[in-house]
Backbone as CSV, one residue per row, in Angstrom:
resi,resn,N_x,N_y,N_z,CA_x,CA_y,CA_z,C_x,C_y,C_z
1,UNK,100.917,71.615,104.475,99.546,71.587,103.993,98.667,72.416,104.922
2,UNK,97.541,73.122,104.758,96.891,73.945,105.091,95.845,73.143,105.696
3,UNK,95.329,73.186,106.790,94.787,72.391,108.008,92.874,73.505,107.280
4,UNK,92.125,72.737,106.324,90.951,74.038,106.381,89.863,73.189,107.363
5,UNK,90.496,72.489,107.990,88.884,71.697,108.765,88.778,72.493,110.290
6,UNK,89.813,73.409,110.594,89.195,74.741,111.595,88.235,74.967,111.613
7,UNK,87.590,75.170,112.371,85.636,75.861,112.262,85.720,76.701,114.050
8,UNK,86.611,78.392,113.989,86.210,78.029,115.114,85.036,78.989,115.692
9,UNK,84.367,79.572,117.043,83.511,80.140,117.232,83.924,81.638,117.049
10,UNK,83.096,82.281,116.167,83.047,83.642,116.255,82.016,83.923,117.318
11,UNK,82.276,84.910,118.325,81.880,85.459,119.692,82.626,86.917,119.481
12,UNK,81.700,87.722,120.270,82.335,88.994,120.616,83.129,88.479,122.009
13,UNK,83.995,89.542,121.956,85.284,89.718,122.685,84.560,89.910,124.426
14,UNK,85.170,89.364,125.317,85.201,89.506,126.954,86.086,89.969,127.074
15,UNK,85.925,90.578,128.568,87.238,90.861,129.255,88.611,89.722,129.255
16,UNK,88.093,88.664,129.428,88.922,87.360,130.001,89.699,86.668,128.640
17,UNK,88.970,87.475,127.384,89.956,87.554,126.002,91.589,88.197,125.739
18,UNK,91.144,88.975,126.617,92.363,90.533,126.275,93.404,90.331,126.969
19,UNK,93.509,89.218,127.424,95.549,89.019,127.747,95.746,88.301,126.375
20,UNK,94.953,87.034,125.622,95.268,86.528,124.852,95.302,87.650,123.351
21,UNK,94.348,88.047,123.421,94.617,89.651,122.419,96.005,90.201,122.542
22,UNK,95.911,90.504,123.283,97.375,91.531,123.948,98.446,90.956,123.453
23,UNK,98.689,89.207,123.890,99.432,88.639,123.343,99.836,88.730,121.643
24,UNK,98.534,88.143,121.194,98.433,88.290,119.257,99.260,89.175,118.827
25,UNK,98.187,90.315,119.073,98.743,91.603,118.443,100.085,92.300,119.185
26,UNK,100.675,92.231,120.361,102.035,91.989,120.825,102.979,91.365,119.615
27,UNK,102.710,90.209,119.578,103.652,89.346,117.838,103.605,90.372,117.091
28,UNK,102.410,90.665,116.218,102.239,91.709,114.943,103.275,92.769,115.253
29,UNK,103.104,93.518,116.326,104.042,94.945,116.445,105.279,94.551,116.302
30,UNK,105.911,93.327,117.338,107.516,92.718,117.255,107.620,92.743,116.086
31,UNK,106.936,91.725,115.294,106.894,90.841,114.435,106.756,91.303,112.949
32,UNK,105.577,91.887,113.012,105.139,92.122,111.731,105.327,93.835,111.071
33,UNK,104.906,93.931,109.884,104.116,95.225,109.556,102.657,95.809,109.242
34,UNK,101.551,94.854,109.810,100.813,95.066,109.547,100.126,96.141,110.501
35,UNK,100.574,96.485,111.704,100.533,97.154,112.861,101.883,98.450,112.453
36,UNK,101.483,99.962,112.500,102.626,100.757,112.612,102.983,100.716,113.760
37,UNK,101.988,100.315,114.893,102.957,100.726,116.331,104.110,99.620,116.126
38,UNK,105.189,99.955,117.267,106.275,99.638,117.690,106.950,99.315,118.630
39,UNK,106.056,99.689,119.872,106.045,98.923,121.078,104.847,98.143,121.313
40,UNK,104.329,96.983,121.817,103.673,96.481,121.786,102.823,96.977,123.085
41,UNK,101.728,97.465,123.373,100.907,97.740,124.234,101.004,96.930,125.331
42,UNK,100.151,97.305,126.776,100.163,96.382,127.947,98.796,95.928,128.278
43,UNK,98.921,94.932,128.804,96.913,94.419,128.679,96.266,95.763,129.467
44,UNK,96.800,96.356,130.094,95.888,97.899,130.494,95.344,98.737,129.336
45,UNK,96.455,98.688,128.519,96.012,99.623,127.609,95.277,98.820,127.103
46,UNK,95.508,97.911,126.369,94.518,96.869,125.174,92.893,96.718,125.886
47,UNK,93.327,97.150,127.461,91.527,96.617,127.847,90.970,98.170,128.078
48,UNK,92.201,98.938,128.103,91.006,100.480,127.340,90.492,100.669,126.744
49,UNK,91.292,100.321,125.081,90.986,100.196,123.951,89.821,99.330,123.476
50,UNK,89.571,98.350,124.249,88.347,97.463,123.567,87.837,97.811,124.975
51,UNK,87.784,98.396,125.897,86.476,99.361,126.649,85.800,100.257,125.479
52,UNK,87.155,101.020,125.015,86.170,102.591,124.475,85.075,102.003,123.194
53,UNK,85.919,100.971,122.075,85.120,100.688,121.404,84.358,100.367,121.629
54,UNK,83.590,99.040,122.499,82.667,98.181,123.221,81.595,99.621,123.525
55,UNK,81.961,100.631,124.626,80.934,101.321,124.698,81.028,101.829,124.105
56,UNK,81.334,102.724,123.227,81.255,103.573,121.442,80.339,102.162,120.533
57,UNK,79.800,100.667,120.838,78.816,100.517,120.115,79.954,99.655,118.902
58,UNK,80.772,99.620,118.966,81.570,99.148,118.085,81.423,97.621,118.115
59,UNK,81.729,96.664,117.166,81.817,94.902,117.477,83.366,94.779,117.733
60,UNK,83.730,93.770,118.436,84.999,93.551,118.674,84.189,92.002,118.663
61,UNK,85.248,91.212,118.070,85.248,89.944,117.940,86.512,88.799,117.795
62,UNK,85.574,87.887,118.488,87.015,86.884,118.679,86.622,85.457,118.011
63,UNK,87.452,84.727,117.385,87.699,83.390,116.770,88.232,82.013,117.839
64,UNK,87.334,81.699,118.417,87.779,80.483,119.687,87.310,78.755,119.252
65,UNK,88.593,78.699,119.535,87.832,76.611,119.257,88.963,76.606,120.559
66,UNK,87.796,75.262,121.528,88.088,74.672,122.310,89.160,75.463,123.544
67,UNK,88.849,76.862,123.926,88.998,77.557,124.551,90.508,78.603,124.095
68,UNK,91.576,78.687,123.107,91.967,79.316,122.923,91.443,80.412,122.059
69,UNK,92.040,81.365,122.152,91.415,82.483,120.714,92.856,82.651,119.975
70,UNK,92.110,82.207,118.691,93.060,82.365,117.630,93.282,83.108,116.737
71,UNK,92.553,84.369,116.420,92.307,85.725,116.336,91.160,86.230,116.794
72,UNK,91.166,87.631,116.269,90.312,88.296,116.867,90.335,89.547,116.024
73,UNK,89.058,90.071,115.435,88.862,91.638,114.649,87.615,92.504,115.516
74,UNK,88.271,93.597,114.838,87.049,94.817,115.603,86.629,96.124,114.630
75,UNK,86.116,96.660,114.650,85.941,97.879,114.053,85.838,98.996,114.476
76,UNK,86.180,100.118,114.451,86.336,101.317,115.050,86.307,102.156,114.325
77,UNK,86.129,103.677,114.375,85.954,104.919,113.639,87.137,104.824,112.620
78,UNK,86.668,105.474,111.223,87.798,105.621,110.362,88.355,106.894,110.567
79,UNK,87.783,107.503,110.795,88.446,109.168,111.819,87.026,109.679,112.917
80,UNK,87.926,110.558,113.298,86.650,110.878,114.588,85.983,112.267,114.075
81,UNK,86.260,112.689,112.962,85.154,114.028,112.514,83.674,113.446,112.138
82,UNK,83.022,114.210,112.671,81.181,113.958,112.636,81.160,113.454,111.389
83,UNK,81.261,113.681,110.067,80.496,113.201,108.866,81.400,112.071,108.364
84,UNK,82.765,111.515,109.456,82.863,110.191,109.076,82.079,109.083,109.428
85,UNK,80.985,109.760,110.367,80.536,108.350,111.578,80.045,106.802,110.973
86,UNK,79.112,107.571,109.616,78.932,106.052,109.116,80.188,105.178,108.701
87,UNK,81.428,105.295,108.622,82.366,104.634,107.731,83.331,103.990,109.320
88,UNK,83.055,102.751,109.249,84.231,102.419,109.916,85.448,101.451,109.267
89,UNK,86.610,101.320,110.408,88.170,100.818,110.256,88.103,99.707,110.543
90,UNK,88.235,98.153,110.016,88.643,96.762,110.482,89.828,97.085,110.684
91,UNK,90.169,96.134,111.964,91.048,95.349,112.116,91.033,93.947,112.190
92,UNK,92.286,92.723,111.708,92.049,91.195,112.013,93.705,90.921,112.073
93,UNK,93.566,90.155,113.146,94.960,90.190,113.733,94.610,88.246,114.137
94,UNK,95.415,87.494,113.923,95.776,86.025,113.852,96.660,86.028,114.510
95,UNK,96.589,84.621,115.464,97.702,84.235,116.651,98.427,83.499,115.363
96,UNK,100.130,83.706,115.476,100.578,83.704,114.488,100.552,81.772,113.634
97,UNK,100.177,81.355,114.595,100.388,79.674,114.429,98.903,79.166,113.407
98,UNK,98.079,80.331,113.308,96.760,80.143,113.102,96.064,80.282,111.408
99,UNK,97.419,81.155,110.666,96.914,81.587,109.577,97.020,80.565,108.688
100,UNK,95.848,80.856,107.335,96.108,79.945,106.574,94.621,79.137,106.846
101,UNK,94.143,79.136,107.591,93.007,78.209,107.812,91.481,78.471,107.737
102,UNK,91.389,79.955,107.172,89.980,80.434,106.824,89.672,81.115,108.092
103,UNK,90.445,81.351,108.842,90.177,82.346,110.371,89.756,83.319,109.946
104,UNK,90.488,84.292,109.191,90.574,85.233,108.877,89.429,85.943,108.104
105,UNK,89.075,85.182,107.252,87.593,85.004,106.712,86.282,85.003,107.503
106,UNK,86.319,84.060,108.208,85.309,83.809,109.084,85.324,85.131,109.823
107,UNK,86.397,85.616,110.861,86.159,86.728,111.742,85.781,88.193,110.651
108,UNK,86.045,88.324,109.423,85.710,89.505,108.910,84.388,89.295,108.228
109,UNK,84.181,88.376,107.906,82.468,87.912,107.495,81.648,88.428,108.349
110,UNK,82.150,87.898,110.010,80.802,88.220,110.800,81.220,89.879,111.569
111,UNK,82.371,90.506,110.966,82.804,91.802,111.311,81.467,92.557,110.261
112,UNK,82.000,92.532,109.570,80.954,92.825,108.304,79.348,92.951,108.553
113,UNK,79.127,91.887,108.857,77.264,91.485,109.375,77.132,92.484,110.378
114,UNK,78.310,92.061,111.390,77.880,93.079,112.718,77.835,94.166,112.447
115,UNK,78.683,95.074,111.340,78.477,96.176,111.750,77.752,96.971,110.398
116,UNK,76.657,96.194,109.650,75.990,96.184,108.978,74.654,96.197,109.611
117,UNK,74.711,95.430,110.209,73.404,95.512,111.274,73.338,96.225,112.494
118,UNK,74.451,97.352,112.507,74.787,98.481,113.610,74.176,99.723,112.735
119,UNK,74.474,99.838,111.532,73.590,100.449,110.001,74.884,101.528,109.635
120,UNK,76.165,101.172,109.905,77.440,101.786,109.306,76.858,101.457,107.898
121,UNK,78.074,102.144,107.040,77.719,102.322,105.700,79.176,101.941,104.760
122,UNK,80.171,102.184,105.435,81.238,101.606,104.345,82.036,101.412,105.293
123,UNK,83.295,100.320,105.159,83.906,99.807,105.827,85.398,100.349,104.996
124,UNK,86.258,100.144,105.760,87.554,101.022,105.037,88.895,99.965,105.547
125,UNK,89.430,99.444,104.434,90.594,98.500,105.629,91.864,99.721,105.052
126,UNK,92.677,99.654,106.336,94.178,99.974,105.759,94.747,98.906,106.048
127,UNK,95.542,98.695,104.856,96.686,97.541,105.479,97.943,98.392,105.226
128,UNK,98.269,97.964,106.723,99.867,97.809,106.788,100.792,97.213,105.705
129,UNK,101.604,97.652,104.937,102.397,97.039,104.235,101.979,96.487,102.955
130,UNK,102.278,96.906,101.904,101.643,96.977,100.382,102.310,94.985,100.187
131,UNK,103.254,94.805,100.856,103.204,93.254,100.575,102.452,92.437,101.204
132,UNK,102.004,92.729,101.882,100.763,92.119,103.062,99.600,91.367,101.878
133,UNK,99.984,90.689,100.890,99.013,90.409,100.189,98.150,89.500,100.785
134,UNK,98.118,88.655,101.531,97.151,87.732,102.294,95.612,88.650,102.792
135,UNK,96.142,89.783,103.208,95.218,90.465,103.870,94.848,91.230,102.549
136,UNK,95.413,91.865,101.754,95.177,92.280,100.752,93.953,91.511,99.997
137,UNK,94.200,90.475,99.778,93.163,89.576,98.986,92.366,88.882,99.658
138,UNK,92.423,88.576,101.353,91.268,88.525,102.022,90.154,89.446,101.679
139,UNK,90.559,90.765,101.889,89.800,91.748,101.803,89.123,91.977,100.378
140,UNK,89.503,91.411,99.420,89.484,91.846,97.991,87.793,90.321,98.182
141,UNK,88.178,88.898,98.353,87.318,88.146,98.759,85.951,88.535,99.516
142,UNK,86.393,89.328,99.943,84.898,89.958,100.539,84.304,91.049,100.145
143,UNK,84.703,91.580,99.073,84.319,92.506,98.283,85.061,93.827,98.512
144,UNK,85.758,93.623,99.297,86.469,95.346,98.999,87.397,95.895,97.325
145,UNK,87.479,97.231,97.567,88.136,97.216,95.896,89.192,98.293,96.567
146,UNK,90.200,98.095,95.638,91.118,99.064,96.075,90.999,100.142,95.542
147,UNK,91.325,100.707,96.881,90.904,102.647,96.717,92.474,103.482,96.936
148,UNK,93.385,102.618,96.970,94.924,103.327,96.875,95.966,103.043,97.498
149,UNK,97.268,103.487,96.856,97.920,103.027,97.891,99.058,104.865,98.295
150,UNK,98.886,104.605,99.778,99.986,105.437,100.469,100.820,105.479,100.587
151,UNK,102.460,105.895,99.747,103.859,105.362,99.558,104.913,105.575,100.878
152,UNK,105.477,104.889,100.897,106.534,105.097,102.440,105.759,106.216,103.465
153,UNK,105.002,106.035,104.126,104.067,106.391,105.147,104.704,106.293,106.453
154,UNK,105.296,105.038,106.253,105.473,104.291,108.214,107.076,103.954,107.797
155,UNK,107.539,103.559,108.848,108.980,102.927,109.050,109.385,102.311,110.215
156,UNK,109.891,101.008,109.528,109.497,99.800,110.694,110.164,98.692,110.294
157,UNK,111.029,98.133,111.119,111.675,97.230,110.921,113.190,97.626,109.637
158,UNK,113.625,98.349,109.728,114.747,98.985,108.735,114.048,99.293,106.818
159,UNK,113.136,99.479,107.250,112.170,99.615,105.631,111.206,100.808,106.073
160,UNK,111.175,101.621,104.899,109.885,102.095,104.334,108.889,101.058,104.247
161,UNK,107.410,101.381,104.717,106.647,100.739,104.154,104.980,101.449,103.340
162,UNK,104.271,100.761,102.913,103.414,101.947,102.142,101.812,101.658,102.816
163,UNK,101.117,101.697,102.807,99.588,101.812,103.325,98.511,101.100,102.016
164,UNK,97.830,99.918,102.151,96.961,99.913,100.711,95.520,100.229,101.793
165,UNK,94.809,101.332,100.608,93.272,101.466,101.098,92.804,100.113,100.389
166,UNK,91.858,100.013,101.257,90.884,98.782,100.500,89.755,99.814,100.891
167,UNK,88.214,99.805,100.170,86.802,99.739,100.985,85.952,98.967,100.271
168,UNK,84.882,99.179,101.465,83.326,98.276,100.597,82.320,98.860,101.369
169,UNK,80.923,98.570,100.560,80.156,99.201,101.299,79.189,98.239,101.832
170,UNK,78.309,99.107,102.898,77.843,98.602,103.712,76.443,98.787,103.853
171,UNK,75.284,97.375,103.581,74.229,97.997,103.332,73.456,98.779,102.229
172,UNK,72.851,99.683,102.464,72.568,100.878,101.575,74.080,101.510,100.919
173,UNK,74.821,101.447,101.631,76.086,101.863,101.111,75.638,103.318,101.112
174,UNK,76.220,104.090,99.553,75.875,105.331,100.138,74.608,105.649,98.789
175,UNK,73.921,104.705,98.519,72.689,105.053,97.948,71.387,105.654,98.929
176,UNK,71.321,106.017,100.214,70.167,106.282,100.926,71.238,107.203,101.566
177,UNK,70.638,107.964,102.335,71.139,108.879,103.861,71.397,108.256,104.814
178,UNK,72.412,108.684,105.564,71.934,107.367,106.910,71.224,107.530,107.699
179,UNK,71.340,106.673,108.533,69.730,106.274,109.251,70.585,106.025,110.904
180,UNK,71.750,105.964,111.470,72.236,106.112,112.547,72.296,107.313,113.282
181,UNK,71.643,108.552,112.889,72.171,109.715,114.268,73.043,110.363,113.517
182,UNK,73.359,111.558,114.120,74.588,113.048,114.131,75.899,112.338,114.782
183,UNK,75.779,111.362,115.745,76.590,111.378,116.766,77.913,111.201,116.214
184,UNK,78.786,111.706,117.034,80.198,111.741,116.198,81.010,110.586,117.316
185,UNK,82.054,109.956,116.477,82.795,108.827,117.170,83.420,109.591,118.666
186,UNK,83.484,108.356,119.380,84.071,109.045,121.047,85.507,109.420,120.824
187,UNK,85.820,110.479,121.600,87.075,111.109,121.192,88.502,110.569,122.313
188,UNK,89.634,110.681,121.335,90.550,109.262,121.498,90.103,108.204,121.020
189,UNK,89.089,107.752,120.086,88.747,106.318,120.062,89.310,105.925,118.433
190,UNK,89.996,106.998,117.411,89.832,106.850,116.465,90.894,105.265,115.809
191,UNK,92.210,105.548,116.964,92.734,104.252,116.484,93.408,103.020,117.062
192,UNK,92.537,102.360,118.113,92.743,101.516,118.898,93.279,100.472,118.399
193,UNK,94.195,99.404,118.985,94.544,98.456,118.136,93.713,96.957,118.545
């Protein structure tokens, strides 16, 4: 049975998060396909990666009850050429014991707000793995629509696997101009995990 009486704190991400991050998304790479990498990163790298975003202005966020974090999402450039800047990339990654309980929801709800009120304009998910339907229809729940799918792309775990676009928009979406700046995403930052 599915435990929905979870409620836990959405907070942006600390330093003192990112071994337990590291950990999460460590599982996903072993573990899963929702991640193409294949070695699992080292908390050095993972606390680069949510350096560059953090100062690139990005939200990184974490899901905590009673001091563990039980996921954690962020957003980052959907590519780093200048006239992508309004559109950014979610990620939401669940400590694996955790899913199932509206986590997942909660951390992309307030992914969403945050970076709605940063004045991005469309949000873009890729998911890993066209069976990944959980995330698939998370995303569909919050209004994204599917914008395609990418056929045997990655290879991982003795399979082809395929890429589904999801997006949604953000705000004005793209009925106005934007209203954030020229500035183009920081370079290396386009796909942190």
């Amino acid at each position: 049975m599915t435990d929905t009486t979870f409620r836990p704190a959405i907070r942006p991400a600390t330093i003192t998060d990112l071994p337990a991050i590291t950990a999460i998304y460590g599982w996903h790479v072993q573990h899963g396909t929702a991640s193409f990498e294949t070695e699992a990163p080292a908390l050095d790298d993972m606390t680069r990666r949510h350096h560059t975003l953090v100062s690139a202005g990005y939200p990184y966020l974490v899901a905590e009850q009673a001091g563990i974090v039980a996921g954690y999402a962020y957003a980052g450039p959907y590519h780093v050429r200048a006239a992508y800047r309004d559109t950014v990339e979610d990620s939401i990654y669940l400590h694996p014991d955790m899913t199932g309980r509206g986590i997942g929801g909660a951390l992309l709800a307030a992914l969403l707000a945050a970076c709605t009120a940063r004045g991005f304009r469309q949000m873009v998910a890729v998911v890993g793995d066209s069976d990944n339907l959980p995330s698939v229809r998370l995303h569909e729940r919050h209004g994204f629509r599917n914008a395609g799918t990418l056929h045997a792309v990655g290879y991982k775990h003795g399979r082809w696997l395929d890429i589904v676009l999801l997006q949604r928009p953000l705000g004005d979406g793209d009925a106005m101009p934007p209203s954030r700046g020229l500035s183009p995403a920081p370079p290396g930052s386009a796909r942190p995990a």
